[in-house]
N, C-alpha and C positions, 0 to 999 in steps of 0.2 A: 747287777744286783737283782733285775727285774727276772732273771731266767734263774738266777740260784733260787728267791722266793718262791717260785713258782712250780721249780724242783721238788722245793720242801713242803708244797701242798699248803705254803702261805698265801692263799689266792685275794683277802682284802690286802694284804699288807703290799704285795704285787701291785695290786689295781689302783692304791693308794699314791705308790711310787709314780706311778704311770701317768695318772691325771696332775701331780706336781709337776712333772717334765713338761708335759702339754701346755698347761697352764703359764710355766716360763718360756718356753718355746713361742706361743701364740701359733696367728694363723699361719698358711700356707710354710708348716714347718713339717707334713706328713711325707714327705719325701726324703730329708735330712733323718728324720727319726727311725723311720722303715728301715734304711742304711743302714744306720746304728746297731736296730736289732738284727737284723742279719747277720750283720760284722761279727756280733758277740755269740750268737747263737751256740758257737760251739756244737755237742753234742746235742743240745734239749731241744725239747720239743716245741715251738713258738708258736701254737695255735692260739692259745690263752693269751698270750699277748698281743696278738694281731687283734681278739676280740676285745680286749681291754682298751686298746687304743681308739677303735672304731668310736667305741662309747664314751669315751676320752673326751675327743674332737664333737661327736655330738651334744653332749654335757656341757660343753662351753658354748656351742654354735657354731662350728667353724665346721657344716656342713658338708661344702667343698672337698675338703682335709678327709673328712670319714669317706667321703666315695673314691677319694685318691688312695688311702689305705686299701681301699678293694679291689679297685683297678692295680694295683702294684702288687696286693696276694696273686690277683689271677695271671699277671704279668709272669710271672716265679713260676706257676705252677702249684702254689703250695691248696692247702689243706685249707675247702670253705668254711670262713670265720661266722659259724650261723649264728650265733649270738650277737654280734655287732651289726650283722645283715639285719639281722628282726628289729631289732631295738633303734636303726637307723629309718627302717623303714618306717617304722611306726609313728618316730616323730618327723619323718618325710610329710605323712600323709596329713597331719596337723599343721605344719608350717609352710609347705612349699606348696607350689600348684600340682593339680592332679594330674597333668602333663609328664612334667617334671618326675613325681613320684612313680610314675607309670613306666618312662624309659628306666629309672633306678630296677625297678621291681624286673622287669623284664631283664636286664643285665643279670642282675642276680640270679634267675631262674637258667639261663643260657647256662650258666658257671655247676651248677647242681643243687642250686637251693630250693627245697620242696615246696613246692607249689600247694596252695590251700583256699577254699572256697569263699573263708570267710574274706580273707585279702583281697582276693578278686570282687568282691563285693562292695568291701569300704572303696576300693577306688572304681566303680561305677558310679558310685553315692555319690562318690564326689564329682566324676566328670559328670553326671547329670546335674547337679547342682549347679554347674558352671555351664550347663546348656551345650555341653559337646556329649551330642547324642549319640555322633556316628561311632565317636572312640570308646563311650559306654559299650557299644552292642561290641566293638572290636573285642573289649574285654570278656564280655560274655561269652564270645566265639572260645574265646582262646581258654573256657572253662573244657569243654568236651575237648579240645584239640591238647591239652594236658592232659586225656582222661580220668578228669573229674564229670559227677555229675551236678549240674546247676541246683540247688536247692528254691524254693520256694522264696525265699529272699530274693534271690537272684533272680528270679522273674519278677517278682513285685516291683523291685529295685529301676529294673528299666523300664516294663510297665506304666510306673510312675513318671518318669521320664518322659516317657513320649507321648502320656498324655498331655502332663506339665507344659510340652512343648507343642501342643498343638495337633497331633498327627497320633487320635485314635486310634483310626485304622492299624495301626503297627502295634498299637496297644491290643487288641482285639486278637489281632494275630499272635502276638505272643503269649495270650491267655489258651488260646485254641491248641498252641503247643505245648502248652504247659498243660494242659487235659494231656493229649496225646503222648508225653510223656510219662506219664502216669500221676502226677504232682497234681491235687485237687484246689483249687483257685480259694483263697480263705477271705475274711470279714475284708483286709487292708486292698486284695486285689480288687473286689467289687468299689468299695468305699473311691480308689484312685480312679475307676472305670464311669461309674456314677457322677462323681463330682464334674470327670471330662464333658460327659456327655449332658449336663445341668448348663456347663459353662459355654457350650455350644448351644443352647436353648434344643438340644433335642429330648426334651421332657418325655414322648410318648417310652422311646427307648429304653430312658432311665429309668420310669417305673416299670418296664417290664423285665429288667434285668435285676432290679428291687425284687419283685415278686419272683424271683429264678432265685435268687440270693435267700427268700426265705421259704422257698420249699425244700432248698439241698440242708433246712435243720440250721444255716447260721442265722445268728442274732445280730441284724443289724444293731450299729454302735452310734451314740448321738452325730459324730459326722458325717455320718450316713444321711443322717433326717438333716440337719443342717444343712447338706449341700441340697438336697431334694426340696426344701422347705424354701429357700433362696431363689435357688432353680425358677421355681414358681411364682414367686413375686418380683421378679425380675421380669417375667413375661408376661404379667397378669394376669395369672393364674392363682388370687389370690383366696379363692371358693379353695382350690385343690389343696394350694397351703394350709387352711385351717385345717384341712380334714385329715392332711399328715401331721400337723402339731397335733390334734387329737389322739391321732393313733401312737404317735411320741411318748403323750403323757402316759397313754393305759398299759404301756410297757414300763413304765415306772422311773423314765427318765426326768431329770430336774432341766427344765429347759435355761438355758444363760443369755448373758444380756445380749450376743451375738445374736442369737434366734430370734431374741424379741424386736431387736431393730429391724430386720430381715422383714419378720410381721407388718411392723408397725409401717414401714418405708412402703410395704407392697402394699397395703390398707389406706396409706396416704396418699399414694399415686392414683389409687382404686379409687379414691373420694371419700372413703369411709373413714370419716375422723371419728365417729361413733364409736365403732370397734375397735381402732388405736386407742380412744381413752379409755375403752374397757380392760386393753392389754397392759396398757399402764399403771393401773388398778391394781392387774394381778402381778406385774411384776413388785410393786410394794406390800403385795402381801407373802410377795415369797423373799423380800427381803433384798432385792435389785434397786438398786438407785439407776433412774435413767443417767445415761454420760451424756457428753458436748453432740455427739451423732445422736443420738436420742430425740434432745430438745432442736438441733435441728432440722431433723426429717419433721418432727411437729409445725415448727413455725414454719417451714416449707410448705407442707400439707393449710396451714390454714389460710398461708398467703393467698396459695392458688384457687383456693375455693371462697376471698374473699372477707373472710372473717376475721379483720384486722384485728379484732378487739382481743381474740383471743390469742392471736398472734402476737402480740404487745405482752399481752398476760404472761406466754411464755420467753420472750424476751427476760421481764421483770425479774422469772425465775429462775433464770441462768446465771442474770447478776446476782441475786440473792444467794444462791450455791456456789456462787465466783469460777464460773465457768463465763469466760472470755468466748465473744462473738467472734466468729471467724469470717472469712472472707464470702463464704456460701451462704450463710446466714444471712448477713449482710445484703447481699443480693437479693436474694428473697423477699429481705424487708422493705427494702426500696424498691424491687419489683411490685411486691403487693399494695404499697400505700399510692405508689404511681399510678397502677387500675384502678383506685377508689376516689381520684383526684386529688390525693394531697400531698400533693406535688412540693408544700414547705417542709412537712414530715420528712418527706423524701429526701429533700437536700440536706437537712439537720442528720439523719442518718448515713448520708454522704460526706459528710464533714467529719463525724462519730468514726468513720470508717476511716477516713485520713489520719484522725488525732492519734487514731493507736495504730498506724506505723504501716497500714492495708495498703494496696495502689487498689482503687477500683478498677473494672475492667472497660470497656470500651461501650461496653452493654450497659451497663450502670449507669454512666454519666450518661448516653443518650437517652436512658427511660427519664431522668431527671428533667434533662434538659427540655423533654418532649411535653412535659408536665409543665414546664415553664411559660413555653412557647403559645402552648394551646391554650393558655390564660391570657394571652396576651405580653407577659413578660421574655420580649425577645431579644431585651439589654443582659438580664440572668442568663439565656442561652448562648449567648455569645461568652459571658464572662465563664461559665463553668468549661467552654469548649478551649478556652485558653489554658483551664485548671487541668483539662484531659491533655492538652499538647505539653505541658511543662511534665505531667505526670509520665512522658515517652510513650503518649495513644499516638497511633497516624489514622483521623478522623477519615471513616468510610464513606459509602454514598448516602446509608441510612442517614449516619450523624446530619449530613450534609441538608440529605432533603428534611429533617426536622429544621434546621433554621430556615432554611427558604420556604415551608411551609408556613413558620411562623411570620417573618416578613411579609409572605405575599396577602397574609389574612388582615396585617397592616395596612396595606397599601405602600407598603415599600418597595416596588417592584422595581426600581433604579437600586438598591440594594440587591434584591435577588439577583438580579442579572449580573451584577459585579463577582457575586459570590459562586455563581455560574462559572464566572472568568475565572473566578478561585482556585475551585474546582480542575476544571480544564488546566493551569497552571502547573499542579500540584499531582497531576497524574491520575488523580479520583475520576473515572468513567461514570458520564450519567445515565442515569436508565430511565425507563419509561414513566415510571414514578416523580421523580425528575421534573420531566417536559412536560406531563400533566399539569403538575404544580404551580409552574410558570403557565401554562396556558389557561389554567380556568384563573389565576390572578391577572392575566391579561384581559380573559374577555369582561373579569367583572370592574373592568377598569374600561369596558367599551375599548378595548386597543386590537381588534382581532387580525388586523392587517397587520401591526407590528409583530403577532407571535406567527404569522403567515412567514414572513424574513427571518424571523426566530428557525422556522422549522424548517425552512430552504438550505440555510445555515447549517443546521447541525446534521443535516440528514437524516431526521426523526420522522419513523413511518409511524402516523398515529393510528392508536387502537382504538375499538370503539368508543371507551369513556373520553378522551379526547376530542372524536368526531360530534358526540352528543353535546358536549360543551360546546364548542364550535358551534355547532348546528342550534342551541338553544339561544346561543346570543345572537347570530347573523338573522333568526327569526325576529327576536325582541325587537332586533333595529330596523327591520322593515315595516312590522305592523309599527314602528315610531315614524318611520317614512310615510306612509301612507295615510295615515291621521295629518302630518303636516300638509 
């Protein structure tokens, strides 16, 4: 039925028949069915049906089934089904891996399917996408070795690639070829060139491949300034940032909340919370609402410079907009109130962080703890070090010498020492920091003979702050000698 239709130039009603059979067939039925048309073929012509099928089997998904229909035309000999090849390929390239599409594509091309620049292209896109660079460039090869010539896509394409992946230089050199071949390097080749070399901190480079970019007459595009404007507050260079956000604006670009974090993030690392509030200003008068990265590069910024109050302030404002504290933030906060001693703030914000579902990190609960300790509260340090073990921390040497520093300022030194043995137990290696700890709580406990065995013990070479303490209490005890 499907070859009389098709006789009579019924070519839906054909293709209609054909997708019913498949559809009752299912999968791995492209072998039984191929048969069949054969069989009946007769006189006609079965090209139309080969490509009817291909699309068939694709149409429903049974992949497999449409590249067995091909493999079984080329088996035969017969006449390449180019309309089932394309239209397979094409949802190859969306479904399948770019591997996979690549060996297809190449099958087909062996057999006499013509070969096309944009095709070789989308499967670059994609193996660069999936980080196989080398099979990218294989593709590109194999543009000239079909003679074709690569188009400007096709150099951007890998380009993009190899800087994406780390390996300028290869980038570089295929712009240098792409001169040489006559193909003029446009906005997107600079823009992926520029941004490599931002993310590499080679800033001097990128502006001077910027100023190449704008004497050959193109118009750098805002991710052009965005990577360059980044670039530089990354490295603190945040003088140079303003003066490209400047030159941004007088080209009449609208700058986005990207940029402005960028700004704000390199102004806060800079110190300059000044200029952050200035930029925050203008971003509501052009109509931005700072996001969740916003408010926390601010509370960052004020933490680190000590300004808790304003750092609170913008806490207050993220609840208020219902923007949920993150784990960064968090940190931050407890970091800052930690430097400023308020070390109960501290732990209320450590609890804050627990309620809504956070595990603090390891850093956290020791700046807490450290706050605890150095008040004298070395029963809270212990309790919160237990809240860090049940949370799956494995307490460091730091954690460690924050409670044996708080003990020893006790006079717990029959504690420390145990927690020494702790230590040692537990695999935590101590360090000089450590031995210090114990020994200036030994000598001000008048024991300096005890941390003499202490240090024969452990095989602790003392540094000079060691030997001073030493040296200042064996002093103390002599002028007491000699007065007796």
């Amino acid at each position: 039925m499907s070859h009389f239709l098709v006789a009579h130039n019924m070519l839906p009603q054909a293709r209609f028949l054909l997708n019913f059979l498949v559809s009752r067939k299912g999968k791995d039925s492209a072998s039984s069915i191929f048969a069949s048309v054969l069989e009946t073929k007769g006189t006609h012509q079965c090209d139309f049906v080969f490509d009817s099928l291909m699309i068939a089997y694709t149409d429903l998904g049974f992949v497999s089934d449409a590249i067995q229909c091909f493999r079984l035309v080329r088996k035969h000999k017969l006449k390449v089904p180019f309309r089932g090849c394309k239209y397979l390929f094409d949802r190859m390239i969306k479904i399948s891996s770019p591997i996979v599409s690549l060996g297809f594509y190449m099958e087909i091309l062996e057999y006499g399917f013509p070969p096309n620049v944009y095709s070789f292209n989308i499967l670059m896109n994609k193996l660069c996408r999936e980080g196989l660079i080398k099979d990218a460039q294989m593709v590109f090869d194999e543009i000239a070795r079909r003679g074709l010539h690569a188009s400007v896509v096709s150099f951007n394409t890998l380009i993009n690639g190899y800087c994406k992946s780390g390996n300028l230089d290869e980038g570089f050199r295929l712009r240098s070829a792409m001169e040489e071949a006559g193909i003029r390097p446009d906005v997107f080749t600079y823009s992926v060139l520029i941004n490599g070399l931002c993310k590499e901190s080679r800033l001097d480079k990128a502006n001077e491949l910027f100023e190449e970019m704008c004497n050959r007459g193109l118009i750098p595009n805002d991710v052009i300034f965005t990577s360059l404007i980044d670039g530089m507050c990354k490295n603190g260079r945040t003088d140079l940032a303003m003066g490209t956000y400047q030159q941004f604006l007088t080209k009449g670009f609208k700058p986005d909340l990207i940029m402005y974090n960028s700004l704000i993030n390199g102004l806060c690392k800079a110190g300059d919370l000044k200029g952050a509030k200035k930029l925050i200003a203008e971003m509501s008068l052009r109509g931005l609402k700072p996001d969740k990265f916003t408010y926390t590069i601010l509370l960052d910024g004020f933490c680190k410079e000590g300004d808790m109050e304003s750092a609170l302030g913008i806490r207050e404002e993220m609840i208020k907009q219902g923007i949920k504290l993150d784990d960064v933030a968090f940190t931050a906060l407890i970091s800052g109130l930690c430097k400023e001693g308020r070390h109960l703030d501290a732990e209320r914000a450590l609890r804050e962080m627990l309620d809504a579902g956070m595990k603090p990190d390891a850093a956290a609960y020791t700046m807490v703890m450290d706050g605890f300790c150095k008040k004298g509260d070395v029963r809270m340090g212990f309790k919160l070090l237990k809240q860090m073990q049940s949370d799956g921390h494995v307490p460091g040497v730091v954690t460690y010498n924050v409670l044996m520093n708080g003990l020893c300022k006790q006079g717990q030194l029959r504690n420390a020492n145990m927690l020494l043995d702790n230590m040692l137990n537990l695999g935590v290696v101590p360090d000089t920091i450590t031995y210090n700890i114990l020994l200036d709580g030994h000598c001000k406990k008048a024991n300096p003979k005890d941390f003499g065995k202490l240090k024969s013990e452990m095989g602790l070479v003392a540094d000079y702050a060691s030997y001073s303490s030493l040296i200042s209490k064996i002093s103390g005890a002599s002028k007491h000698h000699s007065r007796r």
